[in-house]
Backbone as CSV, one residue per row, in Angstrom:
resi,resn,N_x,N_y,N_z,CA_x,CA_y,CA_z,C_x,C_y,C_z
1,UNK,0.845,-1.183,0.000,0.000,0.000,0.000,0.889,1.244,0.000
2,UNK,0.670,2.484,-1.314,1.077,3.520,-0.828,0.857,4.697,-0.213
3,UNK,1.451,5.526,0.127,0.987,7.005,0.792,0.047,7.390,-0.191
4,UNK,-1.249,7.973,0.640,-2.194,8.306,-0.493,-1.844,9.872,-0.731
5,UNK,-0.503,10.155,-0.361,0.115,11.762,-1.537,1.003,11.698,-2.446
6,UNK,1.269,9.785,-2.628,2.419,9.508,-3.238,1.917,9.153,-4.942
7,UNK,2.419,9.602,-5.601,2.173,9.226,-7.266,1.883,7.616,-7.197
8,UNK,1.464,7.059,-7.711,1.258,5.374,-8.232,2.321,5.376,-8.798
9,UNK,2.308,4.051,-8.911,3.144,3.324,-10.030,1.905,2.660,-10.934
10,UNK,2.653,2.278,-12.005,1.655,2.159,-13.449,1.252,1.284,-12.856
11,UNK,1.074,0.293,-12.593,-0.036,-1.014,-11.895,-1.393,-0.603,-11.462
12,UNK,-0.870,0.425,-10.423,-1.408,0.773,-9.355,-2.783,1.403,-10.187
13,UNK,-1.867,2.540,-11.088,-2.524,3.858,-11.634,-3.513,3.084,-12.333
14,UNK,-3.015,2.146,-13.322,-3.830,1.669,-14.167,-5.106,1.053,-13.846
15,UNK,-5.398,0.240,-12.924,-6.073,-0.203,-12.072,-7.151,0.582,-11.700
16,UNK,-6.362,1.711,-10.907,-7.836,2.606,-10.445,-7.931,3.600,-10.972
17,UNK,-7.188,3.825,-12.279,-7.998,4.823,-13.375,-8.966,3.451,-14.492
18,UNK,-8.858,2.405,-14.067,-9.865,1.741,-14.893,-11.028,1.517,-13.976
19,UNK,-11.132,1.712,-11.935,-12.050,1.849,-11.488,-12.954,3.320,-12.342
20,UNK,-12.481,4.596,-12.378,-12.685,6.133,-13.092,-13.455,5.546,-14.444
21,UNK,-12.777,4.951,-15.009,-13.733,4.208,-16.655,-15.009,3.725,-15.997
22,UNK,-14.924,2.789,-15.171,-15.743,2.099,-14.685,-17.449,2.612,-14.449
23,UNK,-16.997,3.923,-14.221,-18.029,4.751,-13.545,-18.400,5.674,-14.145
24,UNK,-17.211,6.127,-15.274,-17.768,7.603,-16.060,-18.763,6.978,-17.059
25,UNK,-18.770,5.472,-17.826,-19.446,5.351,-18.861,-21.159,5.051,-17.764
26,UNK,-21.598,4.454,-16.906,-22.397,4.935,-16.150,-23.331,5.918,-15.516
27,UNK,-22.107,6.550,-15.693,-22.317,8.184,-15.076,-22.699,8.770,-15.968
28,UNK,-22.429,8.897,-17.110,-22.639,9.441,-18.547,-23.823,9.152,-19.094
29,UNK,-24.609,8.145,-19.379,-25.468,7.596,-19.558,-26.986,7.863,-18.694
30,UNK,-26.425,7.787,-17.578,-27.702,8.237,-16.230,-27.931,9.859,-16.561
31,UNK,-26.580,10.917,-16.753,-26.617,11.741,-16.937,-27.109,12.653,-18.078
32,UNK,-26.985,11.790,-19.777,-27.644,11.750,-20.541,-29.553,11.853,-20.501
33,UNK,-29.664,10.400,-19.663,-31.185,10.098,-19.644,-31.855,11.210,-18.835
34,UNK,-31.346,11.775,-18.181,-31.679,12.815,-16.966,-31.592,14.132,-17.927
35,UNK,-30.865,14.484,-18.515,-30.858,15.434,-19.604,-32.249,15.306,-20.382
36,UNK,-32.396,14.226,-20.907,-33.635,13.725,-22.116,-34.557,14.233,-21.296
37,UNK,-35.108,13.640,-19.806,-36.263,14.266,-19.206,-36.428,16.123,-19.422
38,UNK,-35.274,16.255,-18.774,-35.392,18.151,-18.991,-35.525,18.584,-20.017
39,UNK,-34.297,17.729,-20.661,-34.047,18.928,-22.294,-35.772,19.078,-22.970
40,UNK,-36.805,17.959,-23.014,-37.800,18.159,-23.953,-38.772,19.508,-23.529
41,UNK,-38.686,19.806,-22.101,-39.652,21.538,-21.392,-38.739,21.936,-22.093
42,UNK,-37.687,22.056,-22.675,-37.167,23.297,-23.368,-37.595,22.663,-25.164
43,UNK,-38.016,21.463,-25.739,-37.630,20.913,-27.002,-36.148,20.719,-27.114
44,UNK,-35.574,20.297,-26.603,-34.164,20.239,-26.994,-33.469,18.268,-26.983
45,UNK,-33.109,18.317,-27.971,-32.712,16.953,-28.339,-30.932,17.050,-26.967
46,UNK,-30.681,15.864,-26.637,-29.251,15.977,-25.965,-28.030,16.627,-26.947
47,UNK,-28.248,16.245,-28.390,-27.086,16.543,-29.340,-27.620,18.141,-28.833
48,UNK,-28.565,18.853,-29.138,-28.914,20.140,-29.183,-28.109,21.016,-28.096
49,UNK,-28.589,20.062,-27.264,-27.904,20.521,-25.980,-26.903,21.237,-25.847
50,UNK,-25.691,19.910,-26.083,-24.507,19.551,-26.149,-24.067,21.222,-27.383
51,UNK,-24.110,21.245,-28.098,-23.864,22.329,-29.126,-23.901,23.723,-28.628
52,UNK,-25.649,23.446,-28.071,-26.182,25.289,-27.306,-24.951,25.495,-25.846
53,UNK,-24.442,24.516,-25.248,-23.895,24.450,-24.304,-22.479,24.938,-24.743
54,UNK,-21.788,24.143,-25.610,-20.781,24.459,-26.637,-20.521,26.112,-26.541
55,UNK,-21.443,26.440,-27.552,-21.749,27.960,-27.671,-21.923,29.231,-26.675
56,UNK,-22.441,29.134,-25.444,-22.697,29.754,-24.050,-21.367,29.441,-23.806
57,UNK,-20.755,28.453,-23.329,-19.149,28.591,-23.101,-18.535,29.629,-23.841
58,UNK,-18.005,29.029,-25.011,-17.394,29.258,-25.890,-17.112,30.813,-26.794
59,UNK,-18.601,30.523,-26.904,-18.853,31.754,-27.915,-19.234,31.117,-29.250
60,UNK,-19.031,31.952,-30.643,-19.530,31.729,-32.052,-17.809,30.408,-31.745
61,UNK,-18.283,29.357,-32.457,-17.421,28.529,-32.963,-17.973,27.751,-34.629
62,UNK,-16.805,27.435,-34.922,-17.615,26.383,-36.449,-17.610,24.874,-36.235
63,UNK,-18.554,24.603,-36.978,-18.587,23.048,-36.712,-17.814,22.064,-36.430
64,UNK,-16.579,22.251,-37.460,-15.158,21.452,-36.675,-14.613,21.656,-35.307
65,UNK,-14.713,22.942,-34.973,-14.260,22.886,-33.669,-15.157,22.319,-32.707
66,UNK,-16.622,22.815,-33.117,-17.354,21.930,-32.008,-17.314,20.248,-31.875
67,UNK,-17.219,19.769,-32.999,-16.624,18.434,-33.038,-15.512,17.810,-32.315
68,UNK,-13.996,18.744,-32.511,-13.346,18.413,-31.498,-13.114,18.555,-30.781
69,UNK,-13.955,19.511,-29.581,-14.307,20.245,-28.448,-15.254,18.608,-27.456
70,UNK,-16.136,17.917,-28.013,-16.712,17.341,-28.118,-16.991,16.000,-28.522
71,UNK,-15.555,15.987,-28.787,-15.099,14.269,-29.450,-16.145,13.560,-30.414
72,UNK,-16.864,13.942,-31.200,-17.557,13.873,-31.879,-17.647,14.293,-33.327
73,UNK,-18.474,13.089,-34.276,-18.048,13.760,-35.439,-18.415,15.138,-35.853
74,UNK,-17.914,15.619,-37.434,-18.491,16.620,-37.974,-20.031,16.506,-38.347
75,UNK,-19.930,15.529,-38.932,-21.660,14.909,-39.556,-22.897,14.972,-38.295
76,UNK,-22.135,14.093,-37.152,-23.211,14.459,-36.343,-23.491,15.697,-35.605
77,UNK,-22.094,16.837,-35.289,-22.606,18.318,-34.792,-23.482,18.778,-36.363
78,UNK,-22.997,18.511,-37.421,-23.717,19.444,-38.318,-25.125,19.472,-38.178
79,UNK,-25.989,17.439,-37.824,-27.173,17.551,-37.610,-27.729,18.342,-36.481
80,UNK,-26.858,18.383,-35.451,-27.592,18.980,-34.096,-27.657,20.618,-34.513
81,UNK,-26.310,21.533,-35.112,-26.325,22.502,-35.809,-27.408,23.122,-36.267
82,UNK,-28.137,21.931,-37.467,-28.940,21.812,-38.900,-30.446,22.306,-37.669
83,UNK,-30.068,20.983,-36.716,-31.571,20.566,-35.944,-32.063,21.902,-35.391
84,UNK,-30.502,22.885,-34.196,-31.135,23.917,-33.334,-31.285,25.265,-34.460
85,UNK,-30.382,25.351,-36.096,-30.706,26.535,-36.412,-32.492,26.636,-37.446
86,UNK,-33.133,25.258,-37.221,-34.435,25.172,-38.037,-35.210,25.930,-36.812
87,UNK,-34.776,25.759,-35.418,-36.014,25.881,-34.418,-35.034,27.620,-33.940
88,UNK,-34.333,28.011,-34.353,-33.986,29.432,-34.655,-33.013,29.727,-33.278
89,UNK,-32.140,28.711,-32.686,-31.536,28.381,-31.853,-30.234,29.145,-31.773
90,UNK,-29.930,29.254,-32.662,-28.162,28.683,-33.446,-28.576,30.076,-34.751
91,UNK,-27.389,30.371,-35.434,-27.117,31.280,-36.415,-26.175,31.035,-36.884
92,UNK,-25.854,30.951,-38.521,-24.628,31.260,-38.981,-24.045,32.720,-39.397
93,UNK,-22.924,32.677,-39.303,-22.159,33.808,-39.517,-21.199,33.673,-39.876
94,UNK,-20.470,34.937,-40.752,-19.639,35.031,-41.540,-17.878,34.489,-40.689
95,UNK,-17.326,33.971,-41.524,-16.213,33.407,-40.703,-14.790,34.149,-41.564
96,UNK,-14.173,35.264,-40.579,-13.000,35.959,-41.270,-12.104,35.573,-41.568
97,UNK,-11.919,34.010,-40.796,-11.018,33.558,-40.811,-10.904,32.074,-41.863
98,UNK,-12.102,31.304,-42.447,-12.011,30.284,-43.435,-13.647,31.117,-43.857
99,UNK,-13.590,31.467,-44.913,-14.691,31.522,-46.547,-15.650,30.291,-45.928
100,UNK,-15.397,28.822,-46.314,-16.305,28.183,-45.683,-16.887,27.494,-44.745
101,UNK,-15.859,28.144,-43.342,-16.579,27.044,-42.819,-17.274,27.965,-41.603
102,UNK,-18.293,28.532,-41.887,-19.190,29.317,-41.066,-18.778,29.250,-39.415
103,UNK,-19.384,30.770,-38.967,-18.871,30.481,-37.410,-20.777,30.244,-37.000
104,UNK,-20.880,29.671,-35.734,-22.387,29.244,-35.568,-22.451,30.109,-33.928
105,UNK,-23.614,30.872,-34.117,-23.633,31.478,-32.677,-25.130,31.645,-32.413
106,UNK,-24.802,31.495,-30.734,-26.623,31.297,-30.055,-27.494,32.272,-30.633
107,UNK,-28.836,32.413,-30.955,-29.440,33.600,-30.803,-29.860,33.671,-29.209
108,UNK,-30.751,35.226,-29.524,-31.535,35.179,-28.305,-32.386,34.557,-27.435
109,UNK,-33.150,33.669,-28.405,-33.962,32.379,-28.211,-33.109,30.923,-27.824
110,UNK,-31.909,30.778,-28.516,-30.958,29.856,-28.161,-30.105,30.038,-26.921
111,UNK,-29.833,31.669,-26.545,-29.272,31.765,-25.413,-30.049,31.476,-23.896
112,UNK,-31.590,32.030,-23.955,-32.157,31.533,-22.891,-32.924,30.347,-22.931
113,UNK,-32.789,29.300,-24.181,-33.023,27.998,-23.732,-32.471,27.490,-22.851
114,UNK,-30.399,27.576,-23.742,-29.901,26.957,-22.695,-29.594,27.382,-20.987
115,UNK,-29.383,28.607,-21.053,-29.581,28.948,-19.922,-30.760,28.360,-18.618
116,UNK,-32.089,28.659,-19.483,-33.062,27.889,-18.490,-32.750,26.173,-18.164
117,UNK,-32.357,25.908,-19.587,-31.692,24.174,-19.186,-30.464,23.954,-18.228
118,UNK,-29.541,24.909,-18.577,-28.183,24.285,-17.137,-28.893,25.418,-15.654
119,UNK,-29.888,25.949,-15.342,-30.221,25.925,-14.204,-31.050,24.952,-13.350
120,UNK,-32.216,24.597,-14.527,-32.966,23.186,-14.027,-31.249,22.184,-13.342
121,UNK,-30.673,21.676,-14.336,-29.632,21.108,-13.987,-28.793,21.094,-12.851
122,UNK,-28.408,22.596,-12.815,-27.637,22.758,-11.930,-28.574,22.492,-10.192
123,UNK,-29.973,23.113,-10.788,-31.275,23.002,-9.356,-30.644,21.268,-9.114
124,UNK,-30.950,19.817,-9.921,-31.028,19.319,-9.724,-29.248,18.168,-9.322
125,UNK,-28.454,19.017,-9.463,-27.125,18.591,-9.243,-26.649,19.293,-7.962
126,UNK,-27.542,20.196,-6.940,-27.390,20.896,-6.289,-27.875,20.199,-5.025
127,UNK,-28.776,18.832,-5.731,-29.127,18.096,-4.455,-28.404,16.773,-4.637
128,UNK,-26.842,16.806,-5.049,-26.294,15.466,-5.079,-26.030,15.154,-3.059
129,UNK,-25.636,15.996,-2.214,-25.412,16.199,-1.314,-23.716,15.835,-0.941
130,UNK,-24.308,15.376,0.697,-22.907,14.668,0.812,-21.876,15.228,1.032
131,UNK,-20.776,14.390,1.768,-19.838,15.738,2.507,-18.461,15.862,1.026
132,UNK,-19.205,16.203,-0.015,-17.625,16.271,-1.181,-17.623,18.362,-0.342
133,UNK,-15.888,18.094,-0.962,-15.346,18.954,-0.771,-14.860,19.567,-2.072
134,UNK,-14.849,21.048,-1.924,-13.866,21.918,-3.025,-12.855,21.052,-3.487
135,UNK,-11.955,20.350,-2.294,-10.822,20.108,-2.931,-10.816,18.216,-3.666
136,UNK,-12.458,17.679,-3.251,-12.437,16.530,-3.614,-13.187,16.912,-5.464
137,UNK,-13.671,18.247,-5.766,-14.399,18.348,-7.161,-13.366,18.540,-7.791
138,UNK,-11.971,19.143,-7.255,-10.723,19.934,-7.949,-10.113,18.753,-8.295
139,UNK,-9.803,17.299,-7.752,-9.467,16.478,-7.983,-9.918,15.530,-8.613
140,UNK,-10.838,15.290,-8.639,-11.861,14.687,-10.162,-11.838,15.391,-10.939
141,UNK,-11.749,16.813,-11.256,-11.574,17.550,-12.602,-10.489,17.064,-12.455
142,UNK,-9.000,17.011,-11.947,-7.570,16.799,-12.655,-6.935,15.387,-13.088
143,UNK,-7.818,14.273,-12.152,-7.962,13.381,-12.765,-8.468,12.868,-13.960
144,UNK,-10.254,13.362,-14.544,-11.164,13.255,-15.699,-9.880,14.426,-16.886
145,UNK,-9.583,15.670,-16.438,-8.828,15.932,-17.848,-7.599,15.629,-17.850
146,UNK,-6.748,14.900,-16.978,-5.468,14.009,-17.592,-5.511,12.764,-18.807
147,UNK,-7.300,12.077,-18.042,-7.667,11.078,-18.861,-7.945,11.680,-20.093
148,UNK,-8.560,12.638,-20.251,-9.150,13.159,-21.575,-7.691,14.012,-22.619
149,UNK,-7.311,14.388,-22.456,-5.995,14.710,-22.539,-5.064,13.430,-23.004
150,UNK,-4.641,12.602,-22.408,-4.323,10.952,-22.634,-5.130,10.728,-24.046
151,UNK,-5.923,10.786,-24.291,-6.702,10.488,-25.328,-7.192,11.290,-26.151
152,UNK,-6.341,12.491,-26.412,-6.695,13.662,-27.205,-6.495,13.474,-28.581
153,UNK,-5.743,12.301,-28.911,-5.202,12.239,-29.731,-6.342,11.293,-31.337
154,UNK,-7.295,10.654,-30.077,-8.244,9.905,-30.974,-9.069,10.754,-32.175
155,UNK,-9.225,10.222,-33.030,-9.748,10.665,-34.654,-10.988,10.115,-34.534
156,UNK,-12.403,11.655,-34.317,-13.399,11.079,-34.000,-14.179,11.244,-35.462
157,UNK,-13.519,11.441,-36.765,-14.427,11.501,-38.166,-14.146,10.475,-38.868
């Protein structure tokens, strides 16, 4: 057994970053289906989501980037794209920087969808409880983006 301030060794690491797998594809999934309930009081498909969410971060981005922001293909952001700018979500705009590949940004209607959607969310992630700490959320973020990072390299088109 080591000091739990001491780095692993690859055995070790490997092991209980495959407990971390174990749980994110789980976690992901519950978290998804829990999305599907909310997202539809707003009409919003999860891809929709995922994009309008994109965008409120972000700002105007183009489809490739939201793809690899998102590990996901081009084909499928274009449908979620296609899906939120029919319901007047999403906008294209001129891109100074590539002729074609449009920058996509919230409208006004797209900005307080998502907004009303990550507060429901946040209302309902607000009752996970339990004694986590600042410094136990700071450490699952540096763990989840070492992993993601580790795997930056995957070709999701």
């Amino acid at each position: 057994m080591t000091d739990s301030d001491s780095p692993l060794g690859p055995d070790e690491l490997s092991a209980r970053l495959g407990e971390v797998f174990d749980l994110v594809g789980p976690l992901y999934r519950r978290a998804q289906r829990k999305v599907e309930q909310y997202a539809p009081l707003q009409g919003l498909s999860v891809g929709v989501r995922a994009v309008l969410a994109l965008l409120r971060e972000h700002g105007s981005m183009t489809v490739p980037q939201m793809g690899r922001a998102q590990a996901l293909s081009r084909q499928f952001v274009q449908r979620m794209v296609n899906e939120a700018a029919a319901r007047g979500l999403v906008e294209s705009a001129p891109n100074p920087a590539h002729k074609r590949s449009s920058l996509i940004r919230l409208t006004g209607e797209g900005a307080a969808a998502i907004t009303a959607l990550v507060a429901r969310e946040r209302e309902m992630l607000s009752q996970v409880g339990g004694d986590l700490t600042d410094d136990d959320i700071t450490a699952c973020l540096r763990v989840l983006t070492r992993m993601l990072e580790f795997l930056d390299d995957i070709d999701v088109d």
